[in-house]
PDB file of N, CA, C and O in Angstrom:
ATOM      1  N   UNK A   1     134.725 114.847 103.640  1.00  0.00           N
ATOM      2  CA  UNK A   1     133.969 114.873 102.400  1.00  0.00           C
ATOM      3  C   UNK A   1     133.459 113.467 102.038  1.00  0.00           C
ATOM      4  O   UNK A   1     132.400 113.402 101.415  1.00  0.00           O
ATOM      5  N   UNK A   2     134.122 112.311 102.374  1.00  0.00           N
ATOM      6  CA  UNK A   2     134.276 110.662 101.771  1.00  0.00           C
ATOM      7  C   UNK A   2     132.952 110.222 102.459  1.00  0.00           C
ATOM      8  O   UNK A   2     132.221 109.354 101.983  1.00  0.00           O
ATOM      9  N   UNK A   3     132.554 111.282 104.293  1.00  0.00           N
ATOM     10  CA  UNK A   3     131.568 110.674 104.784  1.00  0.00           C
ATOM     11  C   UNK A   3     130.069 111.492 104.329  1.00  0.00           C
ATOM     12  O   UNK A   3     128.979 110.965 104.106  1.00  0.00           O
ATOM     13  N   UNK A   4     130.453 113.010 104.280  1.00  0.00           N
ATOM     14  CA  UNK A   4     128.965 113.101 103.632  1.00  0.00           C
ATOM     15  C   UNK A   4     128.581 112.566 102.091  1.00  0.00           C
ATOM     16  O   UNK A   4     127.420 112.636 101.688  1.00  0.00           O
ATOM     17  N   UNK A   5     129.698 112.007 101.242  1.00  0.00           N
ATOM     18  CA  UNK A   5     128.797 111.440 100.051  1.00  0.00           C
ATOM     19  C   UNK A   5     128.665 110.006 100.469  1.00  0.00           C
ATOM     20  O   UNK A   5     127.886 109.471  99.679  1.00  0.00           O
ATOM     21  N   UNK A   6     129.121 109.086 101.437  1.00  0.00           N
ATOM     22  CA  UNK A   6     128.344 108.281 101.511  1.00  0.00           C
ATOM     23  C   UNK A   6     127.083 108.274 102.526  1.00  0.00           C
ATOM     24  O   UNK A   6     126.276 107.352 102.645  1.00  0.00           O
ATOM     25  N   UNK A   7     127.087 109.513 103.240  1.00  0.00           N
ATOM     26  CA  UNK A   7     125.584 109.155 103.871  1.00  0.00           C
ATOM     27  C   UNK A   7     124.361 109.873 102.750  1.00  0.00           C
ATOM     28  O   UNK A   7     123.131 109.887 102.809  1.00  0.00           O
ATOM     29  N   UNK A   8     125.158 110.334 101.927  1.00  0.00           N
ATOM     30  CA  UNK A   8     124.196 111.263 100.525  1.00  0.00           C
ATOM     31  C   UNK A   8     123.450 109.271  99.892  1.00  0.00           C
ATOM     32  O   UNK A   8     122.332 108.897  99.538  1.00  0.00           O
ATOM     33  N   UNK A   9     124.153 108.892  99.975  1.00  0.00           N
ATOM     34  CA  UNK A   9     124.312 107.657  99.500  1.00  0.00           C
ATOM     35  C   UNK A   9     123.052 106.272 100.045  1.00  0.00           C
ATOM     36  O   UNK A   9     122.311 105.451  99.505  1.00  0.00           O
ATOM     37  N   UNK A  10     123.358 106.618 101.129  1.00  0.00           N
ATOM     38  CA  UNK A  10     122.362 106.022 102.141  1.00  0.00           C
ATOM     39  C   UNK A  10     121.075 106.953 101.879  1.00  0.00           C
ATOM     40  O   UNK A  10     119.988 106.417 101.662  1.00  0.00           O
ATOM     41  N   UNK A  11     121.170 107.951 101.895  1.00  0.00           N
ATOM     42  CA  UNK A  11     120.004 108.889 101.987  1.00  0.00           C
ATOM     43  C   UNK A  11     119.144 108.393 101.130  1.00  0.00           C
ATOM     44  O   UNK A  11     118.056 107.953 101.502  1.00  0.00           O
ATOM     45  N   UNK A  12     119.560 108.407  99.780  1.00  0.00           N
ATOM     46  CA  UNK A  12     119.120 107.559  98.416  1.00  0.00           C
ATOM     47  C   UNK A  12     118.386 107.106  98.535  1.00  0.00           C
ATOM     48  O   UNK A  12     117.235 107.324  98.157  1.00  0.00           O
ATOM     49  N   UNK A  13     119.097 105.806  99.475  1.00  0.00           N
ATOM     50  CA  UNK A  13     118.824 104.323  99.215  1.00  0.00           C
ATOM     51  C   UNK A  13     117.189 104.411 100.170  1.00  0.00           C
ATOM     52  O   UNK A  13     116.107 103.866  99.952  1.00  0.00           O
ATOM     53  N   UNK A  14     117.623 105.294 101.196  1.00  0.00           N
ATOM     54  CA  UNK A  14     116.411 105.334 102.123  1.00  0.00           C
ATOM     55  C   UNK A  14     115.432 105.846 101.967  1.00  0.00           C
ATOM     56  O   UNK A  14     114.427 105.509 102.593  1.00  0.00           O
ATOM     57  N   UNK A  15     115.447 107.171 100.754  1.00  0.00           N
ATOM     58  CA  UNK A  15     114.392 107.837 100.026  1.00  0.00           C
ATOM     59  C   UNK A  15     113.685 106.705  99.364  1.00  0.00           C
ATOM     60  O   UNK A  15     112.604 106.207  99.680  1.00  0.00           O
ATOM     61  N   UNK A  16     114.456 106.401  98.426  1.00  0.00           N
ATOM     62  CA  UNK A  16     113.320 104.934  97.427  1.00  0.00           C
ATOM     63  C   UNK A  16     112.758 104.149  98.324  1.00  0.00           C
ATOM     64  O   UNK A  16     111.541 104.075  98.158  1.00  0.00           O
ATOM     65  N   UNK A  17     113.263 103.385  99.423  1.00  0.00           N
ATOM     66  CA  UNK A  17     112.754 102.309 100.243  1.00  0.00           C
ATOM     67  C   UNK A  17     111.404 103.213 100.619  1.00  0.00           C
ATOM     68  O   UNK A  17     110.437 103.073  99.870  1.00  0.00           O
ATOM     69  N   UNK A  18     111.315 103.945 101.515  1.00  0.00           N
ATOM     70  CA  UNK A  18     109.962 105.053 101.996  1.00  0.00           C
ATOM     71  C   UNK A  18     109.120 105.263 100.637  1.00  0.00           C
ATOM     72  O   UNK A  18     107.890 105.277 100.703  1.00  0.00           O
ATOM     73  N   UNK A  19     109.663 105.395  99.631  1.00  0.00           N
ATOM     74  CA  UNK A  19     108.548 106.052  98.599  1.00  0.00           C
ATOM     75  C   UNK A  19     108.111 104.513  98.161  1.00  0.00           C
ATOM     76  O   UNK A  19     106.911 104.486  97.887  1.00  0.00           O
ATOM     77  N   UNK A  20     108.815 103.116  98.009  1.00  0.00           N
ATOM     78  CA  UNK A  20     107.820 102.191  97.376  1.00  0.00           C
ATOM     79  C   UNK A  20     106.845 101.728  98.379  1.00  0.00           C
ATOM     80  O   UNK A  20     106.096 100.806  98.056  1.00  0.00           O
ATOM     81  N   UNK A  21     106.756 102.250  99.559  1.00  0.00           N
ATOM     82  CA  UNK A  21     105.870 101.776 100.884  1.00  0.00           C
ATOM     83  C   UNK A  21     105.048 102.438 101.282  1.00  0.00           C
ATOM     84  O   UNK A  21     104.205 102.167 102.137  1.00  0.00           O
ATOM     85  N   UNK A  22     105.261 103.751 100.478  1.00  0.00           N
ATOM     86  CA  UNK A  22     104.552 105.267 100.504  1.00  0.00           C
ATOM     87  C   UNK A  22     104.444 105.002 102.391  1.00  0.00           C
ATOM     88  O   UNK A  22     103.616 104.700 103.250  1.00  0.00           O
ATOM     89  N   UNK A  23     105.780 105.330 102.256  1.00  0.00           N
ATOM     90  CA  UNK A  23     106.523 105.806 104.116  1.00  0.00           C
ATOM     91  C   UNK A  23     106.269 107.325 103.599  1.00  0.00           C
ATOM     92  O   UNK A  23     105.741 108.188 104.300  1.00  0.00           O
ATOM     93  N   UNK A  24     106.595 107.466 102.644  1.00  0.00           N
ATOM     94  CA  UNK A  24     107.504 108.870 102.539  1.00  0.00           C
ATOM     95  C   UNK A  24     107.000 110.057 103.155  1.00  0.00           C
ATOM     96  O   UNK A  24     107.822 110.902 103.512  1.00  0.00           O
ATOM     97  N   UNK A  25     105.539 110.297 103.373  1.00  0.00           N
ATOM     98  CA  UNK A  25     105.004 111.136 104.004  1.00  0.00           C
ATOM     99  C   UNK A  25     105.143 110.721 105.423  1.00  0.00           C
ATOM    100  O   UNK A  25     106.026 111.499 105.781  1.00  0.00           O
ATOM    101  N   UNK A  26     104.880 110.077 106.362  1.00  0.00           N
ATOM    102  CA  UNK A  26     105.065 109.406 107.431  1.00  0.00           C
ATOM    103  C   UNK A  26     106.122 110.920 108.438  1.00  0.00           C
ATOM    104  O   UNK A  26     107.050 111.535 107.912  1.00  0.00           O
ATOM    105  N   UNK A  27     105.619 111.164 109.864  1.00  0.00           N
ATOM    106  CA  UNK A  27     106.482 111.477 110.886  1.00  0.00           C
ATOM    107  C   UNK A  27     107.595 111.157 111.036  1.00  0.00           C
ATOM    108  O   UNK A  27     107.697 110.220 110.245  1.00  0.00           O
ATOM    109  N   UNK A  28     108.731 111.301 111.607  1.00  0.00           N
ATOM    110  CA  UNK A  28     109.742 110.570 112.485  1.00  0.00           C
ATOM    111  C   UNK A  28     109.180 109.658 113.258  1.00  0.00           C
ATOM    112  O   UNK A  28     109.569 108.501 113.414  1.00  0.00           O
ATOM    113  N   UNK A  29     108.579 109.996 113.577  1.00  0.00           N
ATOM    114  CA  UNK A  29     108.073 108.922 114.984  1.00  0.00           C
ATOM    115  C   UNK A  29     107.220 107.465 114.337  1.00  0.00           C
ATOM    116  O   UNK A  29     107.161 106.370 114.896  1.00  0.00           O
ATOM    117  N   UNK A  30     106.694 107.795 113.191  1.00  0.00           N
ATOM    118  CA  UNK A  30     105.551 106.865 112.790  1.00  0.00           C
ATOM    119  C   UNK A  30     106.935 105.803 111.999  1.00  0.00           C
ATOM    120  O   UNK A  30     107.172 104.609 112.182  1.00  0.00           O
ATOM    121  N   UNK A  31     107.649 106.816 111.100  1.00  0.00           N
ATOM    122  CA  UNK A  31     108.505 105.921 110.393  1.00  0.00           C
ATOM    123  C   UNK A  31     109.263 104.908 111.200  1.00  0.00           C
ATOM    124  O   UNK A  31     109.463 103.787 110.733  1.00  0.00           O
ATOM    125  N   UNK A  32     109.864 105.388 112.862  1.00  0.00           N
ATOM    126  CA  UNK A  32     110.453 104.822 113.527  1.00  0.00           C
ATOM    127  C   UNK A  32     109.542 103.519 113.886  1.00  0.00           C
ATOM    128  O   UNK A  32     110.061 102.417 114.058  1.00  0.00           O
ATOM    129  N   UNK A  33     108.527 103.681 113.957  1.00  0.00           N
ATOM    130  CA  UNK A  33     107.437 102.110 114.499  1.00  0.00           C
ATOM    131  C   UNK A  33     107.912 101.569 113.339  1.00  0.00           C
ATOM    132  O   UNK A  33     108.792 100.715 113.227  1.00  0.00           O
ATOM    133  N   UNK A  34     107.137 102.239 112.282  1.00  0.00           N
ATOM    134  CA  UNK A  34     107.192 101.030 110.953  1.00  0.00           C
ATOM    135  C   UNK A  34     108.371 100.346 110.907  1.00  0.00           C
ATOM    136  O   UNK A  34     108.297  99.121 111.006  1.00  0.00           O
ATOM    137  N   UNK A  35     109.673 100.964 110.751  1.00  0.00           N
ATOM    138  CA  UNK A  35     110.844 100.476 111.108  1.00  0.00           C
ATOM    139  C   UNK A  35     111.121  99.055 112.050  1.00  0.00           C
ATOM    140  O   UNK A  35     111.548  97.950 111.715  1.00  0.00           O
ATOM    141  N   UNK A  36     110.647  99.641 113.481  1.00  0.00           N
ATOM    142  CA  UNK A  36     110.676  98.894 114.036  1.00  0.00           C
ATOM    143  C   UNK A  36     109.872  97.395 113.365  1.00  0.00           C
ATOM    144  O   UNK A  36     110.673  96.530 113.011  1.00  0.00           O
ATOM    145  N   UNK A  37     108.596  97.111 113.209  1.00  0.00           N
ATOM    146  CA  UNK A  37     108.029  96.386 112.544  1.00  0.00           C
ATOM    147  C   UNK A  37     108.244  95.689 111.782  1.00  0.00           C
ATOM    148  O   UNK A  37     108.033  94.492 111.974  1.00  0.00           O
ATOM    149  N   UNK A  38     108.841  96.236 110.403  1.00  0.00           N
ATOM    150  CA  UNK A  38     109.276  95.098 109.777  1.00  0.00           C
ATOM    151  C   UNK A  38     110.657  94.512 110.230  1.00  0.00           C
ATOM    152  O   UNK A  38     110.981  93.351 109.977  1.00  0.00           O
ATOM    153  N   UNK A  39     111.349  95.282 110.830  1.00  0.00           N
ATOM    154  CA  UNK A  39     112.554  94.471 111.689  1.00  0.00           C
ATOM    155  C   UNK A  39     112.197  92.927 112.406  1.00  0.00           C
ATOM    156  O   UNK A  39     112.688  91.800 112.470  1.00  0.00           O
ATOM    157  N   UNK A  40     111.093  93.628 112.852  1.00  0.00           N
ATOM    158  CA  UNK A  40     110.472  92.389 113.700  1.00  0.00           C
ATOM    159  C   UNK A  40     110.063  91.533 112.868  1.00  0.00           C
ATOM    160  O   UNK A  40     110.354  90.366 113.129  1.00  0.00           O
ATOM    161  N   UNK A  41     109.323  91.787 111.696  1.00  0.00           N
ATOM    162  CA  UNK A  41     108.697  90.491 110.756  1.00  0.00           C
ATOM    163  C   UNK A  41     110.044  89.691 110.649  1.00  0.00           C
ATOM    164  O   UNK A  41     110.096  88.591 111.199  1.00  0.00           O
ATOM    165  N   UNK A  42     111.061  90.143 110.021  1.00  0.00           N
ATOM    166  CA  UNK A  42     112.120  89.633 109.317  1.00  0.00           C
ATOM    167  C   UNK A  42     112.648  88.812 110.751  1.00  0.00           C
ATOM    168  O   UNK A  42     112.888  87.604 110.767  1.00  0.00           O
ATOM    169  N   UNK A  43     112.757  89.588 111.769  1.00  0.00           N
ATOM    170  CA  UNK A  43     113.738  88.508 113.106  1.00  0.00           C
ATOM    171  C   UNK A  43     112.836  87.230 113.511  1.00  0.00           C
ATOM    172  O   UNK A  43     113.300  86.113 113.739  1.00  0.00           O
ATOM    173  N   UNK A  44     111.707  87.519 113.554  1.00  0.00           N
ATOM    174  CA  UNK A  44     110.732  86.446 113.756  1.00  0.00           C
ATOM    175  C   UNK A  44     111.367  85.202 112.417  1.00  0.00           C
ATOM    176  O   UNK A  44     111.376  84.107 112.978  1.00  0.00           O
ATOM    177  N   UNK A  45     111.675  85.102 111.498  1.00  0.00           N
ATOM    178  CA  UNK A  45     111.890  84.066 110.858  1.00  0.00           C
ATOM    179  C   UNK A  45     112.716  83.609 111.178  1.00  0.00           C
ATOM    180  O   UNK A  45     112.599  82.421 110.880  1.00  0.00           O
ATOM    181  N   UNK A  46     113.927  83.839 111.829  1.00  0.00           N
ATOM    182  CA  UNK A  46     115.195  83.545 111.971  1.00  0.00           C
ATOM    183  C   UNK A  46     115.409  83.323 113.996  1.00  0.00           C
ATOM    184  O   UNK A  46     116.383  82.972 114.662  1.00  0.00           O
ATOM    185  N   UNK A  47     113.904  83.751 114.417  1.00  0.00           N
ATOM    186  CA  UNK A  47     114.154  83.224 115.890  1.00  0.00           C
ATOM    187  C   UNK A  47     114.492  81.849 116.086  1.00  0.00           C
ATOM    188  O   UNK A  47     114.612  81.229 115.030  1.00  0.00           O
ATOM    189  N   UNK A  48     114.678  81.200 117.124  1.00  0.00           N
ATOM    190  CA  UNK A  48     115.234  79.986 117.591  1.00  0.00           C
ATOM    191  C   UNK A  48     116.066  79.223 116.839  1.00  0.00           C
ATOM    192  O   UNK A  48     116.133  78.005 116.999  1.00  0.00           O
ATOM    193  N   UNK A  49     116.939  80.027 115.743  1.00  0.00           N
ATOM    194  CA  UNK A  49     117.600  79.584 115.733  1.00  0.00           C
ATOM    195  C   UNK A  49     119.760  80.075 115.927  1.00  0.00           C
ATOM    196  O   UNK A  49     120.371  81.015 116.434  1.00  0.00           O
ATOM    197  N   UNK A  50     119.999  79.319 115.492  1.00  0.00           N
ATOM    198  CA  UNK A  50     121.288  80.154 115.468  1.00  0.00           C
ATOM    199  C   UNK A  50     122.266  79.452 114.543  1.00  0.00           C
ATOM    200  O   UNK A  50     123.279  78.857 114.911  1.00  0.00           O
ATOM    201  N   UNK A  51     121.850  79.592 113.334  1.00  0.00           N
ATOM    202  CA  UNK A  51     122.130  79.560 112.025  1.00  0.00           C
ATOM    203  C   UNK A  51     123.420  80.474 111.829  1.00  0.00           C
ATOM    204  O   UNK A  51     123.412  81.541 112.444  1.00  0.00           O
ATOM    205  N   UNK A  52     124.701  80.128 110.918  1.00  0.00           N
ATOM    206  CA  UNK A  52     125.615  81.386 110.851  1.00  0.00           C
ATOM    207  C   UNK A  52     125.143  81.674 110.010  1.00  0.00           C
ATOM    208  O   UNK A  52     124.245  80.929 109.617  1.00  0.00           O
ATOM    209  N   UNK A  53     125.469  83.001 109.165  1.00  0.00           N
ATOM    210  CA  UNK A  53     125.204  83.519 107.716  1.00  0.00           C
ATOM    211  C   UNK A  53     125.238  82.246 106.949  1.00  0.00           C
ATOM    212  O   UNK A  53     124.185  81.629 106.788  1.00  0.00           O
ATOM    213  N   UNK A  54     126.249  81.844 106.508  1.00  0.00           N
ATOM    214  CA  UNK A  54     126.757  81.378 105.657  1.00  0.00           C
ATOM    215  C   UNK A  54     125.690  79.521 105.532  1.00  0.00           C
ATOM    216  O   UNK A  54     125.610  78.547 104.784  1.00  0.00           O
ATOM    217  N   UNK A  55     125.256  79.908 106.493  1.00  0.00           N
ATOM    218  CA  UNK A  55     124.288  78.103 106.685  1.00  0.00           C
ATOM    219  C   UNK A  55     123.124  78.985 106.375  1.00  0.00           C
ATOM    220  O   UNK A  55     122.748  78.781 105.221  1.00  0.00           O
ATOM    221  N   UNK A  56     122.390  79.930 107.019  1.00  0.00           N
ATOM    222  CA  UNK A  56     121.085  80.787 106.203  1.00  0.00           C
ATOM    223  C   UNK A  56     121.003  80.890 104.815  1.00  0.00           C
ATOM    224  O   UNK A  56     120.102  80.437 104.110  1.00  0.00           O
ATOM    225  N   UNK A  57     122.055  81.548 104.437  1.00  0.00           N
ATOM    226  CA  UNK A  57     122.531  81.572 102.718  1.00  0.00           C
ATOM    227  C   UNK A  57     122.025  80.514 102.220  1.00  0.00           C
ATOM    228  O   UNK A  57     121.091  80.626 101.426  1.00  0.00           O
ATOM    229  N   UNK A  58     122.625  79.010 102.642  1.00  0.00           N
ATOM    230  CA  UNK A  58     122.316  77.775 102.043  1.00  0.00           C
ATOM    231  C   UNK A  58     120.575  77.140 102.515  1.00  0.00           C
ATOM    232  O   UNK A  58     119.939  76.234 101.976  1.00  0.00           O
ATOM    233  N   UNK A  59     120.268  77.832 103.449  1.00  0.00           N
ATOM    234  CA  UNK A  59     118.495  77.714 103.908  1.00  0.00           C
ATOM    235  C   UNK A  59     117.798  77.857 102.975  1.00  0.00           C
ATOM    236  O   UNK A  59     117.510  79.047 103.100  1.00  0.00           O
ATOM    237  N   UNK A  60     117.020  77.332 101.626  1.00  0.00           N
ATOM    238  CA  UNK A  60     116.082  77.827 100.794  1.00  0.00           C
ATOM    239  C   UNK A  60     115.171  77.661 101.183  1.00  0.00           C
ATOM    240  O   UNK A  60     114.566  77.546 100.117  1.00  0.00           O
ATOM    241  N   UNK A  61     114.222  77.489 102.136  1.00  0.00           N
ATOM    242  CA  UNK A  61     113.202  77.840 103.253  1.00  0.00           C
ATOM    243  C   UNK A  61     113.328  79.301 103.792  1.00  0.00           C
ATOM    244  O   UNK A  61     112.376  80.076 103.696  1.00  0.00           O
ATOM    245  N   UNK A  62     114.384  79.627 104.298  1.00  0.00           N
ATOM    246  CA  UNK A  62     114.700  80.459 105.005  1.00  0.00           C
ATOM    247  C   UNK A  62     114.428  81.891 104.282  1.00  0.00           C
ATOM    248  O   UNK A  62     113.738  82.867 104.577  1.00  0.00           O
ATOM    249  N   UNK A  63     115.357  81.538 103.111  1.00  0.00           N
ATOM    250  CA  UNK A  63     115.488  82.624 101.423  1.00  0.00           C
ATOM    251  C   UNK A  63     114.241  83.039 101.067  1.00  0.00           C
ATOM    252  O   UNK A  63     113.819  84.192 100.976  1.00  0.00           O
ATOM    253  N   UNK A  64     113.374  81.424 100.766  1.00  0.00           N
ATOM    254  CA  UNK A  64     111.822  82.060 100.227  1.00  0.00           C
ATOM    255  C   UNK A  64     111.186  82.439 101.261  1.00  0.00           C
ATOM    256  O   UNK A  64     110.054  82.805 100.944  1.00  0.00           O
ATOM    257  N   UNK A  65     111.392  82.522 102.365  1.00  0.00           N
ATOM    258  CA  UNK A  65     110.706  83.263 103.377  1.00  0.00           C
ATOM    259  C   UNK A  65     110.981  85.334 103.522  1.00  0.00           C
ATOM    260  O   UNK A  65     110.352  86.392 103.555  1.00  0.00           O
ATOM    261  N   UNK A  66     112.275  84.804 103.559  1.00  0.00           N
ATOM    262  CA  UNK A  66     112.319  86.359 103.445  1.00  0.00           C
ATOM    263  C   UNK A  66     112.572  87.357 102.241  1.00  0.00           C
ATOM    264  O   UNK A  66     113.046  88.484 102.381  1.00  0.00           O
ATOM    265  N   UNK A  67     112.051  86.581 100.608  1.00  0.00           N
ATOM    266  CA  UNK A  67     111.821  86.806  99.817  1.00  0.00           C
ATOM    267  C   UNK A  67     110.332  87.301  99.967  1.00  0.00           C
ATOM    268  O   UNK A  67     109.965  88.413  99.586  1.00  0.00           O
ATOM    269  N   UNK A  68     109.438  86.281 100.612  1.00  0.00           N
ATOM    270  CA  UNK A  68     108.301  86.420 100.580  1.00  0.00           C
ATOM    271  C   UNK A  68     108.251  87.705 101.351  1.00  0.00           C
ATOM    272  O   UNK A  68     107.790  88.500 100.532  1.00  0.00           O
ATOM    273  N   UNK A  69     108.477  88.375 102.511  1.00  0.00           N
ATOM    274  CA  UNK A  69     108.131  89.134 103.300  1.00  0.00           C
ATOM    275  C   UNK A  69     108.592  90.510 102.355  1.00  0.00           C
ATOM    276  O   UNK A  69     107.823  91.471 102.325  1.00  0.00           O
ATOM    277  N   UNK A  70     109.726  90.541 101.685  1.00  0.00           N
ATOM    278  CA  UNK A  70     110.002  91.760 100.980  1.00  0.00           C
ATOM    279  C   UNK A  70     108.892  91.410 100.073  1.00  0.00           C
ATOM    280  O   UNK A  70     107.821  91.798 100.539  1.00  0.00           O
ATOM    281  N   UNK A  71     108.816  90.998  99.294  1.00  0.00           N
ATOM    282  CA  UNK A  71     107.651  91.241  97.972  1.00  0.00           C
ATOM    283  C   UNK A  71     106.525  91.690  99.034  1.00  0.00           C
ATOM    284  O   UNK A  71     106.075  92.810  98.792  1.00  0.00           O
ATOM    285  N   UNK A  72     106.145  91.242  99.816  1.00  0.00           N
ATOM    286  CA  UNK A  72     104.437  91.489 100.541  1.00  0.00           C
ATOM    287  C   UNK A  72     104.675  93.379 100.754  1.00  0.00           C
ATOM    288  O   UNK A  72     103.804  94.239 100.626  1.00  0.00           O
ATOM    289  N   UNK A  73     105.611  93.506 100.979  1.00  0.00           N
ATOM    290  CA  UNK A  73     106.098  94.824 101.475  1.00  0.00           C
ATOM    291  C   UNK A  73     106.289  95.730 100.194  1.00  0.00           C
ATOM    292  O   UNK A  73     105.914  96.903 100.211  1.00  0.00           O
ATOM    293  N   UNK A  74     106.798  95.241  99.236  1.00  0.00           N
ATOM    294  CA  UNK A  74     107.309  96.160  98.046  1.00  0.00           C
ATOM    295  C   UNK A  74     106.045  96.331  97.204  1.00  0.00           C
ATOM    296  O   UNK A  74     106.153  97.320  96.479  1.00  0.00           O
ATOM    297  N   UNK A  75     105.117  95.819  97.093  1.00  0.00           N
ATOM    298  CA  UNK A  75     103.610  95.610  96.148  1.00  0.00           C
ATOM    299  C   UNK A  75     103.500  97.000  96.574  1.00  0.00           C
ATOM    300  O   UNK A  75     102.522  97.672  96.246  1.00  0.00           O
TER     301      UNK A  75
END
């Protein structure tokens, strides 16, 4: 029971994300690119290096970068 209310949970979270991107109509297959995609925007900032969390955290370059990429996305 503990695991279907937290994937009810996730479900949520994943409904709103699709509807502010108007994913929500979108295939399986199409959502899976987009997916893929912004994965990629976001890893591209953080290539060459190898930063732990905890030194990214303290990156405010790093922060307003991938601040910037969610807002471009959430508009």
């Amino acid at each position: 029971m503990l695991q279907y209310l937290n994937m009810k949970k996730y479900e949520k979270h994943i409904k709103k994300y699709l509807k502010e991107r108007r994913w929500d109509n979108l295939r399986p297959a199409d959502l899976a690119k987009s997916i893929s995609i912004e994965a990629t925007e976001l890893l591209e900032i953080f290539q060459w290096t190898n930063q732990s969390l905890k030194d990214v955290k303290k990156d405010k370059e790093k922060i307003k970068l991938v601040k910037k990429e969610h807002r471009m996305k959430g508009e």
